[in-house]
N, C-alpha and C positions, 0 to 999 in steps of 0.2 A: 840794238835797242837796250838790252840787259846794262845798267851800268851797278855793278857791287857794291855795299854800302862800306865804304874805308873812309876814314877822318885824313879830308884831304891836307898833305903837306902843310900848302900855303897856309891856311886857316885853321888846320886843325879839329875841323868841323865839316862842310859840305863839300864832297867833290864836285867838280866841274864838270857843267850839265853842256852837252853834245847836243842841240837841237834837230840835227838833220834827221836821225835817227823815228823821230817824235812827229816831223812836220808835215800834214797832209798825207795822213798813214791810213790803215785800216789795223787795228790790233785786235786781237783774239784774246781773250783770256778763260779755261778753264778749269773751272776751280781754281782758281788763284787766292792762298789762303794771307790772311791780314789780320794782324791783331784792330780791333775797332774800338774805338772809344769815343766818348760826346763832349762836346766844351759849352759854354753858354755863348751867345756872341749878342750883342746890345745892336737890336738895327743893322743888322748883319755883321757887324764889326767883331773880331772874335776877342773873348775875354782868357786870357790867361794860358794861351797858347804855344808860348812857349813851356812853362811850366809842363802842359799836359805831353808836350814832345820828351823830355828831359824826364819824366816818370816814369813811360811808354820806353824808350828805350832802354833805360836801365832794365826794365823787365826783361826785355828784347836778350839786351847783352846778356843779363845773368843768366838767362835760359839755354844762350848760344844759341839762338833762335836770327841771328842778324840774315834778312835775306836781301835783294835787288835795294836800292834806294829808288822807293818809288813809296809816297804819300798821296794817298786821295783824301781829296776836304769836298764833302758834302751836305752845305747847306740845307736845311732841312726847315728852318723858318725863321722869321726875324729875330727869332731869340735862342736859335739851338744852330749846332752844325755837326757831321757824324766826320771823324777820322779814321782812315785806314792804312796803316801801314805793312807792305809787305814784310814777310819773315818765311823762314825758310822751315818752320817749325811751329807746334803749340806753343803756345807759352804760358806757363802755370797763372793761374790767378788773373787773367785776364779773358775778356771776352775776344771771342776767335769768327770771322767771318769767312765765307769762300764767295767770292764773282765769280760771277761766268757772261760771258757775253762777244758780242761784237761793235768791235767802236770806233769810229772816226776820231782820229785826231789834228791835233793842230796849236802851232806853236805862237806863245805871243812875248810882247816882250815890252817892259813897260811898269810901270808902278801899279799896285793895286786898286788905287783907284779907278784904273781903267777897267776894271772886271765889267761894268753893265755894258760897254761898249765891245767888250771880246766877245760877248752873249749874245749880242745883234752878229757879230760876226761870225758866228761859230753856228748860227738857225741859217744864215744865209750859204754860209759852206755845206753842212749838211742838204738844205735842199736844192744845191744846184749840184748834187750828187745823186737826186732823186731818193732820198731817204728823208725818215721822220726821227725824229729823235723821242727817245723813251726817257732816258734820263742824261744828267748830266754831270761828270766829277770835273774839279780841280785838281791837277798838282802842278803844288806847289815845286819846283824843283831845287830850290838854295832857300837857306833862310834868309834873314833880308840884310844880315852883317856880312855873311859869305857872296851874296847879290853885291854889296856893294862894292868887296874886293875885287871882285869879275869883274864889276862894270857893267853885268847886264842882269836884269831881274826877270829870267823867263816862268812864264806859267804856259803849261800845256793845259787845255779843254780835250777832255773825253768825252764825244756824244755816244752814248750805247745806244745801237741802231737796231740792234737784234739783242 
């Protein structure tokens, strides 16, 4: 499941995302530390997104802080959304978070606009697992230039069940 954050060959930017690893899992994480940061998003739509990745990591890099490539996006309201990026270390000058939990996962694959339809499908996998869901993250796995080199735009749903 660990895939290491390296600037893949092809693109120079996101390695290629392995879904099987991700799809219909149960993953643990604790303490799992993430630099975290907020972006604005208009109507959920997020505002300047890339910029805040491309800040976020140069921090990352110069700390030598680069850990997993894994991104959680956590809408937080029509006009906010929380970022976390894993790292392998603090990293100066920025806000630092730790998860812990237990979570269902599940692989989707598709254009962004289909997130409120992966949300019916992600309440409905969780409860024919017999679980409720506490929260819920995004990740993102390619950005959407590296998505389009792939040829597939996957987002993995985290339901945290514990």
């Amino acid at each position: 499941m660990k895939a290491d954050y390296k600037r893949a060959p092809e693109t120079g930017c996101c390695a290629r995302f392995d879904p099987k690893p991700w799809d219909e899992k149960t993953i643990t994480f604790r303490n799992k530390l993430f630099l975290k940061d907020h972006i604005t998003t208009l109507f959920y739509m997020p505002i300047g997104f890339g910029k805040a990745m491309v800040r976020n990591m140069d921090k990352i890099e110069a700390a030598g802080a680069i850990g997993e490539q894994l991104m959680l996006y956590d809408c937080t309201s029509m006009f906010g959304a929380d970022l976390y990026i894993a790292v392998g270390k603090d990293v100066p000058n920025a806000k630092m978070e730790r998860i812990s939990g237990t979570f269902l996962s599940k692989v989707f694959e598709g254009p962004f606009k289909d997130n409120g339809k992966w949300v019916k499908q992600m309440d409905a996998y969780v409860a024919s697992k017999g679980k409720t869901m506490k929260h819920l993250y995004f990740y993102y796995t390619t950005c959407p230039a590296c998505a389009k080199v792939y040829g597939k735009n996957y987002t993995v749903l985290l339901a945290q069940i514990e």
